[in-house]
Backbone as CSV, one residue per row, in Angstrom:
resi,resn,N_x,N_y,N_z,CA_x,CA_y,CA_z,C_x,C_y,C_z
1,UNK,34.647,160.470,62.203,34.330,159.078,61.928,35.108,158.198,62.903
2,UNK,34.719,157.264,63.559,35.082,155.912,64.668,35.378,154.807,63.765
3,UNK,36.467,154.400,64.644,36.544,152.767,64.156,35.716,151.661,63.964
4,UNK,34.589,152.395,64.177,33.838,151.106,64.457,32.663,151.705,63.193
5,UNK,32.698,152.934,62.806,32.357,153.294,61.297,33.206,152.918,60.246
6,UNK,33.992,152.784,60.396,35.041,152.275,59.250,35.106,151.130,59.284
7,UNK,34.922,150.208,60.606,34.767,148.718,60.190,33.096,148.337,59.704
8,UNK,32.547,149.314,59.808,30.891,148.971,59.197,31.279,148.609,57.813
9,UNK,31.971,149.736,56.859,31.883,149.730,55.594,32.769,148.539,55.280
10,UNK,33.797,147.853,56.003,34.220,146.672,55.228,33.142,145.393,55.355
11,UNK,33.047,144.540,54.194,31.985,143.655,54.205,32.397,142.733,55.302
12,UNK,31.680,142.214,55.837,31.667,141.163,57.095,32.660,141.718,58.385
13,UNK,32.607,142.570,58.867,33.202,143.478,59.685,33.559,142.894,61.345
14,UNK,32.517,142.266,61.747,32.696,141.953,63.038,33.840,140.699,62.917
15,UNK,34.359,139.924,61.640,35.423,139.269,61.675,36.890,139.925,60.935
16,UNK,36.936,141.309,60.909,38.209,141.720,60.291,38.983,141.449,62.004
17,UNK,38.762,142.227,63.157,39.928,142.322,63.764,40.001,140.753,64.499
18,UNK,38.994,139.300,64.909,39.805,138.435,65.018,40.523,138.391,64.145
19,UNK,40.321,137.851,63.034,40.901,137.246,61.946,42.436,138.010,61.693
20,UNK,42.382,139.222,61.946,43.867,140.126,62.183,44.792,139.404,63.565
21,UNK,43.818,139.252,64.451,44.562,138.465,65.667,45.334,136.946,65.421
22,UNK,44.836,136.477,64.571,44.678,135.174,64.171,46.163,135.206,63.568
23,UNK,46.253,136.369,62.635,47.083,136.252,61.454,48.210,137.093,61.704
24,UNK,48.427,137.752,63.281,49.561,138.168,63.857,50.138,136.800,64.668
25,UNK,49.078,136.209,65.353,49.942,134.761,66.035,50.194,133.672,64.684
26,UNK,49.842,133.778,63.824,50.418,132.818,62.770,51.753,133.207,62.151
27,UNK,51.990,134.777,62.392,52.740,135.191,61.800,53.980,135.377,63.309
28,UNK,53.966,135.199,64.465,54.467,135.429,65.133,54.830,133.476,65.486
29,UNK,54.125,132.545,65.428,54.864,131.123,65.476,55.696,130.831,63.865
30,UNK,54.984,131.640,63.434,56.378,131.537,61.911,57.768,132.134,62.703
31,UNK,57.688,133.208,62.865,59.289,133.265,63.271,59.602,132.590,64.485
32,UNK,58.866,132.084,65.167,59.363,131.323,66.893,59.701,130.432,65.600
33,UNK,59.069,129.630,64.814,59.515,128.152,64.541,60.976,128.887,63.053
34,UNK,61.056,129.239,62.610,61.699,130.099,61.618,63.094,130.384,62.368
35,UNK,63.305,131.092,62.944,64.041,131.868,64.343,64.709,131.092,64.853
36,UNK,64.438,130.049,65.684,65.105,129.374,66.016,65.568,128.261,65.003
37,UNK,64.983,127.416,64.327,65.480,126.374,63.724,66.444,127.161,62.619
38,UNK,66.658,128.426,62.314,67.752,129.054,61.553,69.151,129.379,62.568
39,UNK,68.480,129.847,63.972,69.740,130.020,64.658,70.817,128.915,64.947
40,UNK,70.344,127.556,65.353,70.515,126.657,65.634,71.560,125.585,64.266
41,UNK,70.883,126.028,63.373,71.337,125.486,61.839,72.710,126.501,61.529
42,UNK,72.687,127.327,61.523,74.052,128.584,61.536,74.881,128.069,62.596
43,UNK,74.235,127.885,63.656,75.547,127.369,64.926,76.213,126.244,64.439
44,UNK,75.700,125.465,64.080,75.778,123.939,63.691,76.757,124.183,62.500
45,UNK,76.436,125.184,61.321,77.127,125.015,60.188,78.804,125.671,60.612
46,UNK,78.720,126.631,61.394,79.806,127.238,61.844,80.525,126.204,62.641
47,UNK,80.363,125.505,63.656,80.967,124.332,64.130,81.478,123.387,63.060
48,UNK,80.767,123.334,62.031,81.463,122.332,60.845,82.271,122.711,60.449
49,UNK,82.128,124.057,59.824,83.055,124.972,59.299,84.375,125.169,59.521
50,UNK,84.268,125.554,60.657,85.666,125.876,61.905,86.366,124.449,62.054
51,UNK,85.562,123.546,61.663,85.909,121.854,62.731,86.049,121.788,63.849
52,UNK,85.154,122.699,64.487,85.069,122.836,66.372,84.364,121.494,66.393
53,UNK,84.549,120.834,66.935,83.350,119.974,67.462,82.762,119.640,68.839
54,UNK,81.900,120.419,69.217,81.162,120.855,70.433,80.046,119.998,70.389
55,UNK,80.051,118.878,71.431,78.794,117.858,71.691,77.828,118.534,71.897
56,UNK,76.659,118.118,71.166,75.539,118.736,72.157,74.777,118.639,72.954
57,UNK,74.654,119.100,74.239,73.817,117.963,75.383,72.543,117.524,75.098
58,UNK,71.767,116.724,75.349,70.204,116.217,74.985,69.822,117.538,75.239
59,UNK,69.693,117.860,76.830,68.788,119.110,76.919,68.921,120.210,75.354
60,UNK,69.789,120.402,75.329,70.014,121.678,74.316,68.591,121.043,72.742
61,UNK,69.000,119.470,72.484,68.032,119.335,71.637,66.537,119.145,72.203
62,UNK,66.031,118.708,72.826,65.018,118.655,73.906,64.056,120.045,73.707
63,UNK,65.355,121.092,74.376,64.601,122.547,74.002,64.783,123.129,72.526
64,UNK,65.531,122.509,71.829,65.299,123.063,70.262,64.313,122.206,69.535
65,UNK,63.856,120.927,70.120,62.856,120.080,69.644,61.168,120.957,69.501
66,UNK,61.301,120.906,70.812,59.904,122.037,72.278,59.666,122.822,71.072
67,UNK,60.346,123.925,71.026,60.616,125.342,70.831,60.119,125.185,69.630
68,UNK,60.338,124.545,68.480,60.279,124.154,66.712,58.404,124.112,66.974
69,UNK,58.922,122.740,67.865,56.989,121.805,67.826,56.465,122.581,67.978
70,UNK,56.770,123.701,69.055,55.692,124.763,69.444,55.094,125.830,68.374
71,UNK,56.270,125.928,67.321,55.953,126.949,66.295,55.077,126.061,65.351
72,UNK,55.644,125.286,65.250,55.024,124.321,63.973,53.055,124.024,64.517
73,UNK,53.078,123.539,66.007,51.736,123.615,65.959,50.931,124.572,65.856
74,UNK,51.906,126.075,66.259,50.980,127.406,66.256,50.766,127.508,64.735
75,UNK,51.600,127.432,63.811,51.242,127.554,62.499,50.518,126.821,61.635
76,UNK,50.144,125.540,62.367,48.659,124.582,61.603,47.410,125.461,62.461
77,UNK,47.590,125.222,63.470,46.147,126.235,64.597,45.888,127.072,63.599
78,UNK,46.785,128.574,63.452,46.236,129.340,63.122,46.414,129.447,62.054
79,UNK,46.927,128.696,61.177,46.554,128.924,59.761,45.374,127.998,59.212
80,UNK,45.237,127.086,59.874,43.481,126.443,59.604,42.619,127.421,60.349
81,UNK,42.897,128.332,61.098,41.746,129.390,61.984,41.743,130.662,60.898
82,UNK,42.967,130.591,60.188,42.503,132.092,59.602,42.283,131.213,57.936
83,UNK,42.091,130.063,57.509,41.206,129.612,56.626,39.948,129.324,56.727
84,UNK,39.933,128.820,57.788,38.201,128.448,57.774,37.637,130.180,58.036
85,UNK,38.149,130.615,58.921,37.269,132.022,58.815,37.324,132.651,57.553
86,UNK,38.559,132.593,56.419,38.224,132.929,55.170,37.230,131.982,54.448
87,UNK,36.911,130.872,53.891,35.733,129.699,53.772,34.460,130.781,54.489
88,UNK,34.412,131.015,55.857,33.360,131.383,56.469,32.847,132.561,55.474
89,UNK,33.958,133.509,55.476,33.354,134.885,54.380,33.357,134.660,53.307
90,UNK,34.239,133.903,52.713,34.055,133.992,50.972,33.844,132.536,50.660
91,UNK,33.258,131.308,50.869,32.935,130.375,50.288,34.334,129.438,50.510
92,UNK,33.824,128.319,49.888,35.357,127.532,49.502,36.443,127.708,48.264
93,UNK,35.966,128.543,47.632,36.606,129.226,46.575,38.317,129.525,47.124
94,UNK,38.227,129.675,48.340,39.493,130.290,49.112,40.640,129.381,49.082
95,UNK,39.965,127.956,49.197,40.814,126.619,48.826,41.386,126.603,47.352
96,UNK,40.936,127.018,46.697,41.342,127.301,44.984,42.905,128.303,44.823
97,UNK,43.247,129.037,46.097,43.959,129.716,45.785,45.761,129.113,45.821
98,UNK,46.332,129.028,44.787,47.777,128.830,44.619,48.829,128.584,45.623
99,UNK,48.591,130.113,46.087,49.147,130.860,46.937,48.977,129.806,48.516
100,UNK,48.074,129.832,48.868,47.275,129.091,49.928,47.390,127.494,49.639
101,UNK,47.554,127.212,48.686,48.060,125.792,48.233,49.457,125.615,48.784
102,UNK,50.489,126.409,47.983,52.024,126.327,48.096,52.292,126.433,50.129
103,UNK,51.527,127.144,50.271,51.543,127.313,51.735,51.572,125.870,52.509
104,UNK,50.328,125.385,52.341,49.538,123.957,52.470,51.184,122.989,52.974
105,UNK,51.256,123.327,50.971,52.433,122.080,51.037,53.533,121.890,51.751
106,UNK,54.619,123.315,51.971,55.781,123.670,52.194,55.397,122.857,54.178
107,UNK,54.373,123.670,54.902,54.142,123.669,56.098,53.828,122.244,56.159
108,UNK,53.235,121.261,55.619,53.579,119.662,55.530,54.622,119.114,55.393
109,UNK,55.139,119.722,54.375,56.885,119.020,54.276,57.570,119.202,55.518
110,UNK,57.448,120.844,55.505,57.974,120.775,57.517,57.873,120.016,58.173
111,UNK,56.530,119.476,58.451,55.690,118.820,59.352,56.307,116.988,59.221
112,UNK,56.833,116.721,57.886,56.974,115.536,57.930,58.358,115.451,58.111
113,UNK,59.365,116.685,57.293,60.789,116.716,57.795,61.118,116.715,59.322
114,UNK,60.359,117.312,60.054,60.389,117.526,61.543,59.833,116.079,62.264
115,UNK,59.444,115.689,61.966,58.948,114.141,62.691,60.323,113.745,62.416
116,UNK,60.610,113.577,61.102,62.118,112.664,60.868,62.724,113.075,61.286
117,UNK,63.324,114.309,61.548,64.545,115.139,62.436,64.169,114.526,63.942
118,UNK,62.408,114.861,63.873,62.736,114.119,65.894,62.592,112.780,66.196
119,UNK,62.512,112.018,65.082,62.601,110.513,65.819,63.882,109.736,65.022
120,UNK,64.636,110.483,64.589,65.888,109.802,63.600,66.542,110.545,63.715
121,UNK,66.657,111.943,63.170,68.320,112.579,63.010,68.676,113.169,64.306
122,UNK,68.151,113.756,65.205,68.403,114.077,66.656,68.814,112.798,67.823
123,UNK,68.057,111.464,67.767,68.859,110.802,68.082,69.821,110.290,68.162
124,UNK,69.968,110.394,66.333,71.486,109.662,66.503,72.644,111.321,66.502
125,UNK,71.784,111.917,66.100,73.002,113.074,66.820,73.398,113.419,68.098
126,UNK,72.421,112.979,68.799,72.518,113.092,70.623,73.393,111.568,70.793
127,UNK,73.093,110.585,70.402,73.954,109.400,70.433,75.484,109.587,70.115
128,UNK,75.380,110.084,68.651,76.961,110.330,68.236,77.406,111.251,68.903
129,UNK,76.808,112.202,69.274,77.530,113.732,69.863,78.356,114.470,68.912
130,UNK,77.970,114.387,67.487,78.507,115.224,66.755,78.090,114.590,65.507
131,UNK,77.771,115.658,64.521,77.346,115.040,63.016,78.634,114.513,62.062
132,UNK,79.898,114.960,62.532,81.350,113.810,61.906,81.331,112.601,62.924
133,UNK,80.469,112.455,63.909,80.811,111.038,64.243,79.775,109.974,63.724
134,UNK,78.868,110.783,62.850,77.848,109.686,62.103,78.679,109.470,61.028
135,UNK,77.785,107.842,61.260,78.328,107.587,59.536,78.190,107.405,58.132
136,UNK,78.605,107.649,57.063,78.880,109.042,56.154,76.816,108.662,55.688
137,UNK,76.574,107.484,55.607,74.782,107.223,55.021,74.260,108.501,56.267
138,UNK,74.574,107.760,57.413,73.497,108.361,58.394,73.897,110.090,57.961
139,UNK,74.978,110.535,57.819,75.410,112.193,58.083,74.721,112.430,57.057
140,UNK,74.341,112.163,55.366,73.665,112.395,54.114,72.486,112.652,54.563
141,UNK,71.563,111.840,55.423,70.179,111.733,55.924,69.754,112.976,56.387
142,UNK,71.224,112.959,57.292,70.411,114.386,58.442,70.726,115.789,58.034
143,UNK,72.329,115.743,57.072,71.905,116.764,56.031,71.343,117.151,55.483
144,UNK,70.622,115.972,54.835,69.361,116.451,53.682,68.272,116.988,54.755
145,UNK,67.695,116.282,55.519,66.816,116.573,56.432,66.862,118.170,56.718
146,UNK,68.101,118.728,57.320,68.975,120.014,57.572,68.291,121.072,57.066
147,UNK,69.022,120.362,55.540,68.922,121.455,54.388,67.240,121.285,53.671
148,UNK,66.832,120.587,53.841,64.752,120.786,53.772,64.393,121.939,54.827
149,UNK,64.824,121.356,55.737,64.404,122.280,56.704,64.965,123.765,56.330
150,UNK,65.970,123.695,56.116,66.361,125.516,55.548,65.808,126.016,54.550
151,UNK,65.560,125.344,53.447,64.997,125.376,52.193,63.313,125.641,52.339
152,UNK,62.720,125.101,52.871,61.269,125.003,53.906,60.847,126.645,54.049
C-alpha cells in the first residue's frame, strides 16, 4: 500500500498534507514568537534580580521588536489558513469549538499587549535605559504588560 492509498481513505485527502504544512509553520512562529520573548524576559528578570543594570541599546529592542512581530504575524497567517481550510472541510461548526475560541482570545491579547509594549513600554525603556529608572506608575505598566506577555 502507497501513501497516496492511505491518503485516499482519509476524507478530503488532497488537503491533509497542506493543511499539515500550515500547522508546522504555525507551530514553528509559536516558538520564534514564544522563544524569544521568554529569552529576553529571563534576561531582563535576572538583571533585576542581581541589580545589574545593563542599558539596553535601541538596536537590541528593534531586533526583539522584528523578531516577536514576525512570530506574531506568522501565527494570525497561519492560524486563519489552517481555520478556514478547517470551515472548508467541516462547515463553520469549527468556529463553535472552545478550544479554537481560547486560542482566538489569548493570540489577541498578545496582539494588543504587543502594540502597547511597542509603542509605550519599549520606548520609555529605551529612553530610561533601564526599568529602575522608570517611574514607579510607568515601571507597574510595563510590568504588567511583561507579565501578560508571560502569562499569554
Amino acid at each position: 500500500m502507497q501513501l497516496s492509498d492511505s491518503l485516499s481513505l482519509l476524507p478530503d485527502a488532497p488537503m491533509v498534507i497542506p493543511r499539515l504544512a500550515v500547522l508546522y509553520a504555525h507551530l514553528l512562529a509559536c516558538c520564534v514568537a514564544v522563544g524569544i520573548t521568554l529569552a529576553a524576559d529571563v534576561a531582563a528578570l535576572r538583571r533585576i534580580a542581581t541589580g545589574i543594570v545593563i542599558e539596553r541599546r535601541h538596536a537590541d529592542f528593534q531586533t526583539l521588536q522584528a523578531t516577536v512581530s514576525f512570530g506574531l504575524w506568522g501565527l494570525w497567517i497561519t492560524g486563519i489558513t489552517v481555520v478556514a481550510i478547517d470551515v472548508a472541510l467541516q462547515g463553520f461548526i469549527v468556529l463553535s469549538n472552545p478550544k479554537l475560541q481560547g486560542k482566538i482570545a489569548v493570540v489577541s491579547i498578545l496582539t494588543i499587549n504587543g502594540i502597547f509594549l511597542h509603542r509605550y513600554a519599549i520606548p520609555a525603556l529605551t529612553e530610561a535605559g533601564s526599568l529602575l529608572n522608570l517611574a514607579p506608575a510607568v515601571q507597574r505598566r510595563v510590568l504588567a504588560a511583561g507579565v501578560l506577555s508571560g502569562v499569554s
